[in-house]
C-alpha positions as CSV (number, residue, x, y, z in Angstrom):
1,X,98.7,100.9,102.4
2,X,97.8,102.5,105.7
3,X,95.0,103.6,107.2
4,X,95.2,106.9,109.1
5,X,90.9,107.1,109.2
6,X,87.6,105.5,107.6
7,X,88.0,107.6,104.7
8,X,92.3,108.7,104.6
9,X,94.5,106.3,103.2
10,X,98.7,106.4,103.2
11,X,99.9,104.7,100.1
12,X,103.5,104.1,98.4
13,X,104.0,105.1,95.0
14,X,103.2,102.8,92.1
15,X,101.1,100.4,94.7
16,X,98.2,98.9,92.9
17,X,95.0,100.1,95.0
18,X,91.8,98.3,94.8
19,X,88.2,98.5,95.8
20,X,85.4,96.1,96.1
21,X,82.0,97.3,96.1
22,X,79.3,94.6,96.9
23,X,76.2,95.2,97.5
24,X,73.8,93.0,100.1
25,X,71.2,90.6,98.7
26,X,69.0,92.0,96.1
27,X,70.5,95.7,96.2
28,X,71.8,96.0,93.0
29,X,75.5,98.3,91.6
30,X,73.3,101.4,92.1
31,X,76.7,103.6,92.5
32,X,78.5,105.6,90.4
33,X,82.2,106.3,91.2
34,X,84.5,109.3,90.2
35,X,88.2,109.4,90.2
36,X,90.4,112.5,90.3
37,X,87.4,114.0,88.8
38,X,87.0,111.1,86.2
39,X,84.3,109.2,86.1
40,X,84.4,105.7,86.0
41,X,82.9,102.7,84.4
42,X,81.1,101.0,86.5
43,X,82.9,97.2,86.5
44,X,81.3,94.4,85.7
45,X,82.7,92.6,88.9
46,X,82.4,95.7,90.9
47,X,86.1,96.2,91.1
48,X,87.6,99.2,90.8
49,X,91.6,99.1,90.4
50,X,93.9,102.0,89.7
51,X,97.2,102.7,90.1
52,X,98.6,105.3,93.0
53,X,101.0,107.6,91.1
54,X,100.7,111.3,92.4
55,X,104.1,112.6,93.4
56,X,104.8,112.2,97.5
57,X,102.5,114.4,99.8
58,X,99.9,114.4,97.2
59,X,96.5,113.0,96.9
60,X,94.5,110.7,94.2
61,X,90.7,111.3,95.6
62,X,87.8,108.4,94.7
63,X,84.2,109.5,94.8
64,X,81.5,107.1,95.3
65,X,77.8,108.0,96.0
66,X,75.2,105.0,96.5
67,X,71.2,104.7,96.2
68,X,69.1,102.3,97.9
69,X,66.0,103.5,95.3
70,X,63.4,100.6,96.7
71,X,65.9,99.0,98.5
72,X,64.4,97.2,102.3
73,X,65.7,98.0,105.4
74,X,69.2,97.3,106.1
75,X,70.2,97.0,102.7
76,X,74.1,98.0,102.4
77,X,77.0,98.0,100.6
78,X,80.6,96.6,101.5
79,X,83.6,98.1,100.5
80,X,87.0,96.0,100.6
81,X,89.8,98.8,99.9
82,X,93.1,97.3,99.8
83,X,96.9,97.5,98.1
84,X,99.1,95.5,97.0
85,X,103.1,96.7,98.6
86,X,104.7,94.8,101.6
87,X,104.0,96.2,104.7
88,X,100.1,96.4,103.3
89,X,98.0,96.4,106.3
90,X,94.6,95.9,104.4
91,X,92.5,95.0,103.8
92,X,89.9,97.5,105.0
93,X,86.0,97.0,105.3
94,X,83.6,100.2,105.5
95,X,79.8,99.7,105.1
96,X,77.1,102.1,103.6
97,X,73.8,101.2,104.9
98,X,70.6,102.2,103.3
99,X,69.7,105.2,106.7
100,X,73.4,106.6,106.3
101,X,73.0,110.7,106.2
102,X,75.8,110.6,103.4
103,X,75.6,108.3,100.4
104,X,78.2,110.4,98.8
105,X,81.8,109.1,100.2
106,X,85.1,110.8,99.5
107,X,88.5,108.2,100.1
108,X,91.3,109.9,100.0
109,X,95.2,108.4,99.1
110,X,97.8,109.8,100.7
111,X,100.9,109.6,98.8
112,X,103.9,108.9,100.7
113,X,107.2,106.9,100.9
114,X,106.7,104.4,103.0
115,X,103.4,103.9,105.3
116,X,104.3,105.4,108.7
């Protein structure tokens, strides 16, 4: 895995891809998360896994929108993306806080040969 951006991800086909959503103190797993247009169950751990298998050039797309509903001032979530081939440069940290404009975020996976 690669990052191009916060949100654009290259990854190699068949690499393992996996997020890590914590949340700060008190906050809660008040997210829900979509994949390709499926939504997911929301893990117990708050790992979510799934395998990168779209043919080269194309893209797997994960959804995730957050609420803070009675959260406190600089509540957040942490999000650990990483993979699992050689030549991995993750993993890769990107925080939603509480005053973000967006709480709906779009990653997007790159398919391609080989991270360039």
């Amino acid at each position: 895995m690669k990052k191009v951006d916060r949100f654009w991800y290259q990854v190699n086909f068949q690499e393992h891809i996996s997020i890590q959503v914590t949340p700060s103190i008190n906050l809660g797993d008040l997210y829900t998360a979509n994949l390709d247009g499926t939504t997911l169950e929301k893990p117990p751990n708050g790992r979510y896994a799934f395998l990168a298998i779209r043919p080269i050039t194309k893209k797997h797309f994960f959804l995730i929108e957050f609420s803070f509903a009675g959260a406190q001032e600089g509540a957040e979530y942490i999000l650990e993306i990483n993979g699992d081939t050689a030549g991995n440069s993750g993993p890769f940290k990107v925080r939603v806080k509480r005053n973000d404009s967006m709480l709906l975020k779009t990653f997007v996976f790159e398919m391609v040969q080989e991270p360039v």
